[in-house]
N, C-alpha and C positions, 0 to 999 in steps of 0.2 A: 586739690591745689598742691602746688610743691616748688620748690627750691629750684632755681636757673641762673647759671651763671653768662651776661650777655659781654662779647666782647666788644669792647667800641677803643675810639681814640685812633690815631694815627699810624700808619706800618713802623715809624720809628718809633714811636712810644703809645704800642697799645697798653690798653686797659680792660679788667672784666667788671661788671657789677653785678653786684647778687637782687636777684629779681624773686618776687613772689609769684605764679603765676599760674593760671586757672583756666582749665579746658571747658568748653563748653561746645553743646551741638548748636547748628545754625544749618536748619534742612535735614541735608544728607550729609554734611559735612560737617566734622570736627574741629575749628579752631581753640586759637590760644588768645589770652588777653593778659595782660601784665597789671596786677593790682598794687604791688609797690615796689618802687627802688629804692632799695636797703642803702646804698651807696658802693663807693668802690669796693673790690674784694679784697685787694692787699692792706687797705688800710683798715676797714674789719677784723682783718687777724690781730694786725700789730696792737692795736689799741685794743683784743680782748672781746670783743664785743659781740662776736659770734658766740661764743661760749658763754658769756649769761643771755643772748637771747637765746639757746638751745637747754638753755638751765630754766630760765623763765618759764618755755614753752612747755616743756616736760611735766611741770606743775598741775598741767592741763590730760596730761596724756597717763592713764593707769598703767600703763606699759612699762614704759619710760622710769616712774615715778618709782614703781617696784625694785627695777634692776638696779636703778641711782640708788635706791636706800639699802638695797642688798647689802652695800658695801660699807653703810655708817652702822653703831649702836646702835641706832631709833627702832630696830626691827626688834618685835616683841613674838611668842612664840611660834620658831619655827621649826618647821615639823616634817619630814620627809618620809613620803607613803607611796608603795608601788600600788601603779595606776592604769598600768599599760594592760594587765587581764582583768581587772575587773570590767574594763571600758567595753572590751571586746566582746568578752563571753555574757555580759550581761546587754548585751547587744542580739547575741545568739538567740541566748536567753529567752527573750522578749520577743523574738522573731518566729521561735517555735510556739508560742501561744504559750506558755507553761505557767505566766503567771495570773494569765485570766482562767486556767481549769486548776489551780489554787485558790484561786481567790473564790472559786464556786465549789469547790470542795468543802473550803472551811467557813461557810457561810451559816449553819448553824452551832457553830464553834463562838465562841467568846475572848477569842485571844486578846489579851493586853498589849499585844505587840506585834509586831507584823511579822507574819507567822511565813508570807512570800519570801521577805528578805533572808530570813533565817532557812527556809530551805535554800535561797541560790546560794550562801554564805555557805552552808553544809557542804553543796555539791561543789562550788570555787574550791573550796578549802581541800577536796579531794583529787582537785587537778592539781593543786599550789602546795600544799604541802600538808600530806596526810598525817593526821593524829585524832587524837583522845578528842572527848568534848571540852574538856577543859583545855587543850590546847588551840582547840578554834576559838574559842569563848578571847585565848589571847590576840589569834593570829588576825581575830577582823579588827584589830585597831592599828594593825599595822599597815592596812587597805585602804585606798582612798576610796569609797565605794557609798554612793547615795542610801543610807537608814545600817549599818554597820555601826556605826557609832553607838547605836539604840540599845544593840545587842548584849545581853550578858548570859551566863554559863545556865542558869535554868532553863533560857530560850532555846538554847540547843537542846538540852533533854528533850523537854515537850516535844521541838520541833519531830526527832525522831519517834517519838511515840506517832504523833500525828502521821508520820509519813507512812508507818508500817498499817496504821488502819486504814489508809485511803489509798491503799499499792494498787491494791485492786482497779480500782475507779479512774484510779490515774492512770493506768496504764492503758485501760481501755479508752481512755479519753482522746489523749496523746496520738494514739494509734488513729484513733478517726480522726486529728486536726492534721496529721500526716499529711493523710490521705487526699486532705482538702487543700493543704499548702503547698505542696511538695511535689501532688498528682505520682505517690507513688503505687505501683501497681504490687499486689503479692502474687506474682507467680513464680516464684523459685523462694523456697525459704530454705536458710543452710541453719544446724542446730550444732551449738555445740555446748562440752562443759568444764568448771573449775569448779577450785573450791578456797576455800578461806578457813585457814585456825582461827580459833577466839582464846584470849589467854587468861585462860579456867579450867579448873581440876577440875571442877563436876559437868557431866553432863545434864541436857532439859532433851525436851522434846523436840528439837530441830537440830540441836549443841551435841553433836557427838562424832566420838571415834570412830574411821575410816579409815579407808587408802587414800591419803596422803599425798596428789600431788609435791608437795613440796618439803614433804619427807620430815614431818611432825608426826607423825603418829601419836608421839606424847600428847598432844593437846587435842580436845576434841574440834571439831570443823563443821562447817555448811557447804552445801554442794549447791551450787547455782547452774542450771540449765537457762542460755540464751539466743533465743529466735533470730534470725540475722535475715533481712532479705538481701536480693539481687548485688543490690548499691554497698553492702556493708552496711546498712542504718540497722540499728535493735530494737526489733517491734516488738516485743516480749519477751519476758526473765519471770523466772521463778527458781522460790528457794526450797531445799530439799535436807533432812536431815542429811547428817555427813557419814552415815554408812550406806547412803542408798546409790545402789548400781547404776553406772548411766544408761545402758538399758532400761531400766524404769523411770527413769528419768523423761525420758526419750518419749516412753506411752503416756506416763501421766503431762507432757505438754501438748503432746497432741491433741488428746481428748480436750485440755483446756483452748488449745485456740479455736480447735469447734465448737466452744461452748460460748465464750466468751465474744471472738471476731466474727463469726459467721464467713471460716473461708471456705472460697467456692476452691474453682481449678485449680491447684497449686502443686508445684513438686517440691516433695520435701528431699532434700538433700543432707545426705547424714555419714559419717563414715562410718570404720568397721566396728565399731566399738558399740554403734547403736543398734546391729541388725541380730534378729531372733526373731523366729516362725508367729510369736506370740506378737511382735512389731510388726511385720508385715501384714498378718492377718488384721490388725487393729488400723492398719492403713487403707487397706482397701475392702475390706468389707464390712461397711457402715452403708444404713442403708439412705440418709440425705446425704451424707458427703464423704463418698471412697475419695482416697486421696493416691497419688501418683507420686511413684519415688526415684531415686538411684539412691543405692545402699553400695558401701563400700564390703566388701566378701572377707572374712577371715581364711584367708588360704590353708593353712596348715591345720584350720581346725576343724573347717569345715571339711565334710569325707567327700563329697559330690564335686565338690570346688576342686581340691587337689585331687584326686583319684580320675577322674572325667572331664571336668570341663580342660583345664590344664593338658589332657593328654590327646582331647580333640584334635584332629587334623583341619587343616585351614588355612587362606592365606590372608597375612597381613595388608589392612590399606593403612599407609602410612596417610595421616591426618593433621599433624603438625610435626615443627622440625623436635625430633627427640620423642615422638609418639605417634604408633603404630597401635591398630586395633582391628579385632575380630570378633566377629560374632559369634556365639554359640547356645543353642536351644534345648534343653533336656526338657521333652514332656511339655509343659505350660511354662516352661522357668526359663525366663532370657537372661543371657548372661554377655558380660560385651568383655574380651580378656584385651587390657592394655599394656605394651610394653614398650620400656623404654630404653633402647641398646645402649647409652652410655652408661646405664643403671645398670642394665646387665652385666658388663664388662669389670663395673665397681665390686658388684658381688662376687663376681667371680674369678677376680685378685684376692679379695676380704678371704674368701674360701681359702683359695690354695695356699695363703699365710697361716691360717687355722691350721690345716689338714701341717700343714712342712711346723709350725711349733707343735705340732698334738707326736709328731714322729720322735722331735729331737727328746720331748719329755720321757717318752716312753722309754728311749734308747740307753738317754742317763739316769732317769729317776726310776722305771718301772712304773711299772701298773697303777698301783696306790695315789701315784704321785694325779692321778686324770681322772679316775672311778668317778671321785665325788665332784667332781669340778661342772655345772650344768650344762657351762658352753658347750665343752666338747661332748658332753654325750650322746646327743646325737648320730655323731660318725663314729663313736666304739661299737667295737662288735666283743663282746665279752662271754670268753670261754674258760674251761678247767684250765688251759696250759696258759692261759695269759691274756692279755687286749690286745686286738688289731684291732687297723683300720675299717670300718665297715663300707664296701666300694658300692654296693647298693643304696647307702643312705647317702654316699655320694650323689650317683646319680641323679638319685629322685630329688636331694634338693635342687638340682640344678635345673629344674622344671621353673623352680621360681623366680630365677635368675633377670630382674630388671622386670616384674610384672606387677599386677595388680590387677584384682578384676571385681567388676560389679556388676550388682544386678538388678533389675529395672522392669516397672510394668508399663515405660511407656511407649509410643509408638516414634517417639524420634530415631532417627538416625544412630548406627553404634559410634558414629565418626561425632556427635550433638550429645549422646550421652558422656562420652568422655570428657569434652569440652566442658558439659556442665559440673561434672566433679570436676575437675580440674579449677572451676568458678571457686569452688569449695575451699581447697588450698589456697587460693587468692583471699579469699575473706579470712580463712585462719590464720595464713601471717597477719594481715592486718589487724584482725579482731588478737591475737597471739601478745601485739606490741599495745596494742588498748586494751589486753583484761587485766595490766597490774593496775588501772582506774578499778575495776571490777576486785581485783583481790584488795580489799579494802580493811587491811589491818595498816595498822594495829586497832584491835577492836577489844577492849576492855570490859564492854557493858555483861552484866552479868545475869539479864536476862532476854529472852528470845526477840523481845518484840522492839526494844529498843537496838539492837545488834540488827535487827532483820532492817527497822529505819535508816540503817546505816547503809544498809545493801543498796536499798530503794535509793538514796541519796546519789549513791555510788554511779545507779543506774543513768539517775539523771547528768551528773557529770561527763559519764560515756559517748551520750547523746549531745552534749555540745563538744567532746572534741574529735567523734566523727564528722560532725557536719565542720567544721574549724579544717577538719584534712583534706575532708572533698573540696569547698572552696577552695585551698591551698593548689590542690592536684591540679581542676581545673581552670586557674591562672597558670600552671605550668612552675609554679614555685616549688623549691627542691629542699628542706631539710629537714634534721630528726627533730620529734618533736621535743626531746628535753631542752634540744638548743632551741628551738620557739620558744619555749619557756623562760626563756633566761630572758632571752632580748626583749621577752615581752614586761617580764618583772623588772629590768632595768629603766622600764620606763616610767619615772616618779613623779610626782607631783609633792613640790616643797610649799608647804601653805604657811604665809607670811600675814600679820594684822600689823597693820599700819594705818594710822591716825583713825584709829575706831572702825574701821573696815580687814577685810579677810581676801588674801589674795591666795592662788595657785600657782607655781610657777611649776611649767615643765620641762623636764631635762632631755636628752637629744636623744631620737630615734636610733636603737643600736639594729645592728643584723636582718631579719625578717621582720620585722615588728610592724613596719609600717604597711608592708605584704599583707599583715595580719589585719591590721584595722580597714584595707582598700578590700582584704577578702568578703570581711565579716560586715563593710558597708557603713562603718565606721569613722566621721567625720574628725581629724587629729585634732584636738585641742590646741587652742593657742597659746604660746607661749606664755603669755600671761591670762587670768582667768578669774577675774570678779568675783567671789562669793557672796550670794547676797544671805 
């Protein structure tokens, strides 16, 4: 039903009246029927009367009733809680199965408390705003979020204990509900790693001193190695004391995905920082599941690489725009050398700047002033009567000029292997802007297993906001993600009690947000919102 204003009365002195009026089907067709006439419409305003029957009627309406009392004292605690991510990601959430392989996780567990909530709260609170336990333990009351309320700072401890002994289970679980929702295939997996300080003077068994990513040194760390396939999605993480090389890194996950996924064909893609005789051999000679690679080559270290493959003759097939590639074979070893001329070009300004400062130094300062400096060592040539430039070590570096080269046991195309490393770099940005989800400090806990729950937590929070981008991407939706952040936290729910009942009122869609809840499948709340 609704409101109709009918005009009647004469050309010289019309009139409207206010009608009630009600649609109804009859067959295939739609009319209208007129249930009352209110009277004229002019004389309704004047005498007032529209305004207490829309005051009347309101009484009727929980909508209405909300925003009318918003504006008197009658409204008793109100409360304003961001609404907009918990809505969405626990949307996510729920859609990857994660709280039915919890809830059968901890099914011989005895928790007092619901041990689901408390992990999605952990892994939210790692998108929304990373801290301590005790800072989550504040930050889920400030969430309008179904059993947050429940929550208190013990619940987090446990939770993370809980998470670090079931990583395992979970992880393999996950990975098969994937497979089943998602129908995603593993044939290309890309690995790569980080690492996280924990801030503690002593080391344990997982807690220690390394190289430093992000240049702590002082504090000890964990080194996390992350399986990535095709899509960007992370099918696997494992953590790693923080002195261990990613080189080992790199074996000790392989062996674990053939132990734990049972994968068959797959090419693992890895760059140069993973490959050594000891890696390759452990790739391809097993004897249920050799595995099939592209390894990114250390040019300057490797002797076979710069010395030979580098000095082969051959000609480039250009493959995409900005990359050229060739093939080359030593013995049983394919090697695919790709190069990229505008790369080239860049290096070989960068050079001639070096080589025209390493002169002027020399000229004014002398020798001393360069010996010790590492950049330029390279091009000194250092004798009794002084340092020149070395024109040999020119040259030779100029072999590397815009290249990169890998090496492969598989039988694609050299123009398919490039392409697929080149996949590689596409996931590393991507995966590059989603691992501060993954560098999950501040981490305070002061022993392994709770620090490591924190990882696992971390991992889960990764896994909703890559699947949150791919939807994004494939609508064609364009922003960064701190600004989804924001328009999505903007989005609040003010919970008002009024005459012994609990309302929600929500505040207006800013930026992507609404992007976010049509990505994620997410039905927008209405304005106002009943609590029962």
């Amino acid at each position: 039903m609704f409101f109709r204003a009918k005009k009647s009365g004469s050309k010289d002195h019309p009139h409207e009246y206010l009608q009630i009026v009600e649609s109804y089907r009859d067959g295939s067709s739609v009319r209208q029927r007129v249930i009352a006439t209110l009277g004229r419409l002019d004389q309704l305003k004047a005498s007032g009367q529209i305004d207490g029957l829309m005051q009347s009627l309101a009484r009727f309406s929980d909508t209405l009733k909300v925003i009318s009392a918003a504006r008197e004292p009658k409204i008793t605690n109100c409360k304003a809680k961001v609404w907009g991510t918990p809505l969405v990601f626990n949307r996510l959430w729920e859609q990857q199965r994660t709280p039915e392989v919890i809830s059968a996780l901890s099914e011989d567990r005895r928790f007092r408390f619901e041990i689901e909530r408390a992990c999605f709260a952990l892994s939210l609170q790692r998108l929304c705003e990373p801290g301590s336990d005790l800072q989550g333990s504040q930050w889920v009351h400030t969430v309008e979020c179904p059993g947050f309320d429940q929550l208190e700072l013990q619940h987090f401890y446990r939770c993370t204990g809980f998470l670090h002994d079931i990583r395992y289970d979970l992880e393999r679980e996950l990975y098969f509900q994937d497979l089943n929702l998602f129908n995603q295939q593993l044939d290309l997996l890309f690995l790569d790693t980080t690492s996280t300080y924990v801030y503690r003077d002593e080391e344990s068994e997982y807690c220690k001193r390394g190289y430093s990513r992000d240049h702590r040194g002082d504090l000890p760390q964990f080194v996390l190695c992350v399986a990535v396939n095709a899509q960007g999605w992370p099918v696997a993480w494992e953590v790693f004391p923080g002195n261990t090389a990613d080189i080992e890194a790199f074996e000790r996950v392989i062996t674990k995905l053939r132990e734990r996924f049972r994968i068959g064909r797959v090419i693992v893609v890895a760059d140069r920082g993973m490959i050594s005789k000891r890696a390759i051999k452990l790739l391809t000679e097993h004897e249920e599941c050799p595995l099939q690679y592209v390894l990114g080559c250390r040019m300057r270290r490797q002797k076979e690489v710069g010395e030979e493959v580098l000095c082969r003759a051959g000609r480039y097939q250009e493959v995409a725009p900005n990359l050229l590639v060739k093939e080359v074979r030593i013995d049983d070893r394919r090697y695919v050398v790709c190069l990229n001329p505008e790369e080239a070009q860049k290096d070989a300004v960068s050079r001639e700047a070096i080589l025209s400062k390493l002169e002027e130094i020399i000229n004014q300062r002398g020798a001393k002033a360069v010996v010790g400096n590492r950049g330029y060592a390279r091009f000194l040539k250092v004798r009794k009567g002084g340092v020149t430039i070395n024109q040999e070590a020119v040259e030779a570096d100029q072999r590397f000029d815009g290249k990169f080269v890998l090496t492969t046991n598989t039988d694609l195309p050299a123009s398919e292997v490039a392409k697929t490393y080149k996949g590689l770099w596409r996931v590393e940005r991507t995966f590059r802007k989603e691992k501060s989800t993954l560098e999950v400090r501040p981490i305070y806990h002061h022993c392994d297993e709770t620090s490591i729950g924190h990882i696992v937590a971390s991992f889960l929070a990764l896994r909703l906001e890559v699947d949150l981008q791919a939807r994004l991407e494939h609508r064609g939706v364009k922003t960064s993600w701190p600004d989804l952040m924001r328009d999505l936290s903007r989005l609040q729910a003010v919970r008002m009690d009024l005459d012994g009942n609990s309302y929600l009122v929500r505040t207006d869609f800013e930026g992507n947000a609404y992007q976010a809840f049509k990505a994620a499948g997410v039905q927008p709340p209405s304005r106002v919102t009943r609590v029962s």
